[in-house]
N, C-alpha and C positions, 0 to 999 in steps of 0.2 A: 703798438698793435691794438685793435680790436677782438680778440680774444677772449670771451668770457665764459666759456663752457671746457667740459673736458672733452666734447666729441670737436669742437673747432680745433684746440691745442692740438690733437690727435689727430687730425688733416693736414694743421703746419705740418707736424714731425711725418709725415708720410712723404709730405712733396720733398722734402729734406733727405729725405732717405732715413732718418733716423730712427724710425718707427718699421720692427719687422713682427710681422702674424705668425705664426706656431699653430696650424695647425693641425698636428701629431697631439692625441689625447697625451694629456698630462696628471699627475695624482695630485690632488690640494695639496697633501701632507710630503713634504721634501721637496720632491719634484719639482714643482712650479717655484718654486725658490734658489734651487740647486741648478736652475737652467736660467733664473733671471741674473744668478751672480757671475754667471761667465760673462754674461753679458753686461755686468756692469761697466759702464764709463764709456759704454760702445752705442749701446741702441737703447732703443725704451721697447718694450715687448707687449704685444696684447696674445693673450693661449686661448684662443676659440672653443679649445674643447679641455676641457677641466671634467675627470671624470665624474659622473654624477649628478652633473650640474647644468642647469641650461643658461647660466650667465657667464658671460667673458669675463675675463681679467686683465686689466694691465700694469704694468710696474716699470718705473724707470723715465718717468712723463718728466722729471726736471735734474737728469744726471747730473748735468755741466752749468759751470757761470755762463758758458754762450747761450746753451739755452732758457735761461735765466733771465739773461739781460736782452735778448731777443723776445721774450711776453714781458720784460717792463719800456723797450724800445729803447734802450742805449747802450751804450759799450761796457767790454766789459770791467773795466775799470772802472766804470762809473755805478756800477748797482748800489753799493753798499751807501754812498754819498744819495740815488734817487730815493732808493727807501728810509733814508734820513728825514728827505725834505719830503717824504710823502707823513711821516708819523707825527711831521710837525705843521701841514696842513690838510688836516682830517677836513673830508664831504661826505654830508648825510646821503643814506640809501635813500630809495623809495620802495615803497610797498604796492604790491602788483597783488590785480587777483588772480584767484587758484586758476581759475579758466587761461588764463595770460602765462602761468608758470609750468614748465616741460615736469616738473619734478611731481606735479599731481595729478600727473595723466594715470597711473595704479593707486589706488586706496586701499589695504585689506589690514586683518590682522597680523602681529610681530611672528615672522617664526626664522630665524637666523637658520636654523637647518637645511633652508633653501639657496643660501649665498655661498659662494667659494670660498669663505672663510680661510686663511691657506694655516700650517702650523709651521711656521719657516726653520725653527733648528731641534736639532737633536735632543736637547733637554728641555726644551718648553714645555707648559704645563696644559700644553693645549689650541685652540684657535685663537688666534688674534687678530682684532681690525687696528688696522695701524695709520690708517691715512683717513680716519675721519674727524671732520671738524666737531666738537665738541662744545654744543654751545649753551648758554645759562644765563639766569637775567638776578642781579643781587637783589635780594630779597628787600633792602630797606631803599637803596636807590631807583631798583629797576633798570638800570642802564647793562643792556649784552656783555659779556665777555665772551671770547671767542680762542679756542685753545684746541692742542693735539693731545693726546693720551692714550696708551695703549688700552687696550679695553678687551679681558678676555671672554669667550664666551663660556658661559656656565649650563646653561639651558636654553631650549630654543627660544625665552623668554627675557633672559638675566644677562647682565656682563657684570665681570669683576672689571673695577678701574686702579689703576693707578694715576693719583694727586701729588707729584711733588708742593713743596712748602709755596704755592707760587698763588693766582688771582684765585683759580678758580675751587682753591682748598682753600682759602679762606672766604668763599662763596658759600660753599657746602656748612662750614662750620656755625656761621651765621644761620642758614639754613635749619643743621643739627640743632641748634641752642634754645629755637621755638618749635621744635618738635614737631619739624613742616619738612615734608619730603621735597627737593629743590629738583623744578622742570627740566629736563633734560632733551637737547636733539642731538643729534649725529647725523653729521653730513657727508657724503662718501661720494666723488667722482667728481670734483672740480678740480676749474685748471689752476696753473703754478701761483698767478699770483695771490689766491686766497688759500693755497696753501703758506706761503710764503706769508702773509697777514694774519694768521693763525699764531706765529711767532714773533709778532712784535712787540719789542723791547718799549710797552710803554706801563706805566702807572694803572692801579687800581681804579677803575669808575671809566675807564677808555677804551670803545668801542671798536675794535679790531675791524670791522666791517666798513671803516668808514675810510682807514688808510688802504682798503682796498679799490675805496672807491677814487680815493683820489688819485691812487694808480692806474685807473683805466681812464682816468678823466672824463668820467660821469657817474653817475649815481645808481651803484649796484642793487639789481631789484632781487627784493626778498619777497617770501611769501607768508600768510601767517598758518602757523600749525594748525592738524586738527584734534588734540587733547590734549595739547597744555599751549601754556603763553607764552610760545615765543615764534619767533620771523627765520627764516634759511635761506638760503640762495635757492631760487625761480630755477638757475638751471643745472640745478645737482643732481648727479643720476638716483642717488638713494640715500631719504632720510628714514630715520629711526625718532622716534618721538618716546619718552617716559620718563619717569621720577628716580632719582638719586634719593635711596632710604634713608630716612636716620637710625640712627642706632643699629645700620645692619651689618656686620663684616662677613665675609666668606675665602677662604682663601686663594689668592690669585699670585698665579707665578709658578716656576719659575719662567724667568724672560731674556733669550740672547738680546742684549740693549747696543747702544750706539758706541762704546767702547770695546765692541766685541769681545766682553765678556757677560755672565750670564748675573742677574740677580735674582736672589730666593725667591719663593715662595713664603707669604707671610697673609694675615687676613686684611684686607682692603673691603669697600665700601663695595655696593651693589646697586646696578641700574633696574629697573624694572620697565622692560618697553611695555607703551601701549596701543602703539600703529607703526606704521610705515606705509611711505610713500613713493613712487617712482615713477621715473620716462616710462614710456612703452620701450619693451627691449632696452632693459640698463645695462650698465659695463659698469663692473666692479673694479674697482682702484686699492692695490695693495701694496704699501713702503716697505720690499725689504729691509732689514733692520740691519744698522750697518755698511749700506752701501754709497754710492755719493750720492743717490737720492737723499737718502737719510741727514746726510751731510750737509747739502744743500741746503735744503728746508730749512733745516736746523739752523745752520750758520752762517745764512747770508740777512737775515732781518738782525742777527746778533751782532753781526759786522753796523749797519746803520743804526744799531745801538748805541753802542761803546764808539763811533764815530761822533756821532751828537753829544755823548757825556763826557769825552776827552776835548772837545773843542771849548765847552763851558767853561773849562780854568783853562787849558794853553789853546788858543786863536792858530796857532802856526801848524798842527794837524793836520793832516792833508787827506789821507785816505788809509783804510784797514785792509787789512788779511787775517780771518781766521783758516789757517793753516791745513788741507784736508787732512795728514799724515796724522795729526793730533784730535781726528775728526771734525775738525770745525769748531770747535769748543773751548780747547783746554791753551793751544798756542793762539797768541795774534801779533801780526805784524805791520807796523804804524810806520807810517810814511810824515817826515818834521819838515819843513820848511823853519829851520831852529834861529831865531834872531837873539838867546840870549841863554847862554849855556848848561842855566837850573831845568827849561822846560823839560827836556825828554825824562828830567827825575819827576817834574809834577805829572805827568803824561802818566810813566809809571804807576804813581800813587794813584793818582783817577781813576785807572783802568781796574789795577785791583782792589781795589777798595770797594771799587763802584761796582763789580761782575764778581755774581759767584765762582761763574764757570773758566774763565781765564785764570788758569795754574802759572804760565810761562810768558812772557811779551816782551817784545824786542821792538826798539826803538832806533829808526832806519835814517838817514837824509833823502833826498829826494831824488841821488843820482841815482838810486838805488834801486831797484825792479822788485818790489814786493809780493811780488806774485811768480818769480822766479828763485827757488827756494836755492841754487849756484850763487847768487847773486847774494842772497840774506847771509849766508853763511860765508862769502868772501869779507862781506862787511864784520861780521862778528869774528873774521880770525884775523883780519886787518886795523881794527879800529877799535878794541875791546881789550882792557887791563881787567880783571876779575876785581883785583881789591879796591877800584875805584868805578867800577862803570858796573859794577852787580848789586843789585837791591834783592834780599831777601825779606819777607815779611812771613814769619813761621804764626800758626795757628789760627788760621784765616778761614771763615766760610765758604766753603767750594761745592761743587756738586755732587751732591748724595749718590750720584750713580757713578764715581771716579773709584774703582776696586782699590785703590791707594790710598781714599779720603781715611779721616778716624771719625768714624760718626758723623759725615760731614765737614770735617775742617781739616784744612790743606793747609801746605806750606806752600807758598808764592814768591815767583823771581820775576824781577826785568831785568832787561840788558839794556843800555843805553850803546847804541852803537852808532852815535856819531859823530863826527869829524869836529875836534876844539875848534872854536870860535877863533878865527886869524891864521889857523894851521890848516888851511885846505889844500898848499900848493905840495906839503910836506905826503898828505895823506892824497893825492888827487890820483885815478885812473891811468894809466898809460892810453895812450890813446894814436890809432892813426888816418891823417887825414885823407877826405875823402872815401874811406873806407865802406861807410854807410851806404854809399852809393854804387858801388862793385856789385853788380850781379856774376857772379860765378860761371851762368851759362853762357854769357858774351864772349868768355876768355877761355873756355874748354870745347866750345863749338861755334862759334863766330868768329866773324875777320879781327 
């Protein structure tokens, strides 16, 4: 698909039926949140009228792998494998001028008081932008990183951020150490696949911008800021430009998170805007937290992650499932094409060793439906002995936002669940023929 805005994606999902308008005024605070989670896994929602407010919102622009894999243009079994081979052949952007770019059609001063900011749960400490890109140039290389981070507002000037241990905190710390405030943008209202590229599973000094571009298959146009040194997406409804302080903490939190449960309040670092920019007539873009939006984003670039890093030692890999039940994170489930019966233990070791965030991973053959979770668990009560097909690995680096973690470190399991080498006929499906081919309506209302 040609798809590179959030008002194009948001015409697909209209002709789709997927996309429904709300508008019945609704409160930023619960409300617009409370009405997008029924609607989760059903529609994507735009609410016209946010009281207060003369910008729309919408929420819910990439629920499903269909719609996923329909803005990357293949099935859905194939995303996690396209976003593989998109991380492993990055194309440079091009840079457009302002006159050419929809996003610098408004210039004024920062004042966050004027956006639908929404506060999505009960105990939050306030408004959060939760779907903007995040972007920063390291200080000694200069080469972009591009990232997502809740970012709450403090004043109509400041956001507190949260940095897990990942590129763009060790960005800032470089930053911190020369006692240089690090440039900051935020980008708000683009479509799935640079939200999706905002999460890719690559290396320090790699330019997220450019596996987006080689998912559109051409050369994503940026623009360049006007107070600080860096490039956005030409057609984002709304950037924010300013400096990440050094030495400044304020406190930010608490935050309903992607486990749907809630993490403290503690002091984090502070943005300081100096502009913003936007379309005529923007549309605000907001993730509730926890939803399969959430899920998505999150762990479908993490899937053609740990796809890439498991094929590095075992070849015979075939494709991932990070699991939604486990939010996309913490379960994955590997599909072996197994030619020699150590792989799905080194499959194992890769996966965890290699991903903070994978707690649990099951190791499937290929008759197997990974993506139908009847199927994964017929394999693991049919083909699975604990004392020899379970790998534990206790005190493991996991993600700081798992409410189980101890500080961070998890204990970790695979299951190898599949069929000995030579014993297929022992372990093989019941199967009937012709079956496949029975449509149901021929034989209940046909001759």
């Amino acid at each position: 698909m040609a798809v590179k805005s959030l008002r194009s994606w948001l015409e697909v999902l209209q002709q789709q039926n997927t996309l429904k308008v709300v508008n019945r005024e609704v409160d930023h605070r619960f409300e617009l949140s409370a009405v997008a989670k029924k609607a989760d896994g059903f529609y994507a929602l735009k609410f016209n009228h946010v009281r207060g407010f003369n910008i729309p919102v919408v929420t819910g622009i990439a629920h499903s792998r269909e719609l996923i894999a329909w803005s990357l243009g293949v099935q859905e079994e194939q995303v996690a494998e396209r976003f593989a081979w998109a991380q492993t052949h990055p194309l440079q952007c091009s840079l457009v001028a302002s006159a050419q770019a929809p996003v610098k059609s408004v210039i004024s001063q920062p004042n966050l008081d004027v956006i639908p900011i929404p506060v999505h749960h009960e105990k939050d400490g306030g408004a959060f932008i939760t779907a903007g890109l995040v972007i920063a140039k390291d200080p000694t290389t200069g080469i972009a990183n591009v990232s997502i981070h809740r970012l709450q507002v403090l004043s109509s000037r400041h956001l507190g951020i949260l940095m897990l241990p990942r590129h763009l905190n060790q960005i800032y710390h470089k930053a911190e150490s020369m006692q240089q405030p690090l440039d900051i943008a935020v980008a708000i209202g683009v479509d799935p696949i640079l939200l999706l590229c905002s999460q890719a599973q690559v290396p320090l000094g790699y330019d997220e911008f450019t596996v987006a571009s080689a998912l559109y298959g051409t050369p994503l146009q940026l623009v360049k800021c006007e107070t600080v040194d860096l490039e956005v997406p030409a057609q984002a409804e709304i950037v924010f430009e300013g400096h990440l302080l050094p030495e400044i903490r304020e406190m930010e939190g608490p935050f309903g998170e992607f486990p749907k449960t809630y993490t403290p309040a503690y002091p984090k670092p502070v943005i300081e805007l100096t502009a913003v920019s936007s379309r005529q007539s923007p549309i605000y873009h907001t993730i509730v937290p926890a939803t399969y939006e959430h899920f998505r984003i999150g762990g479908i670039p993490r899937e053609g992650g740990l796809l890439t890093l498991m094929q590095r030692t075992v070849s015979a890999v075939k494709s991932v499932n990070f699991s939604v039940g486990a939010m996309q994170r913490f379960h994955a489930i590997v599909s072996i094409d197994k030619k020699h019966d150590d792989e799905p233990r080194k499959a194992i070791q890769a996966a965890l060793t290699g991903s903070q965030d994978i707690k649990h991973i099951v190791i499937v053959d290929k008759d197997i439906d990974i993506f139908n979770p009847e199927d994964v668990e017929w394999a693991i009560a049919t083909r699975v002995q604990a004392a020899q097909d379970v790998i534990i690995i206790p005190d493991a680096p996991g993600n700081t936002l798992d409410p189980s973690a101890r500080r961070g470190i998890s204990d970790k399991m695979g299951i190898d669940a599949t069929v000995p080498l030579g014993q297929t006929e022992r372990f093989a499906k019941i199967q009937v023929p012709g079956q496949e081919r029975i449509r149901l309506d021929d034989y209940l209302y046909g001759r």
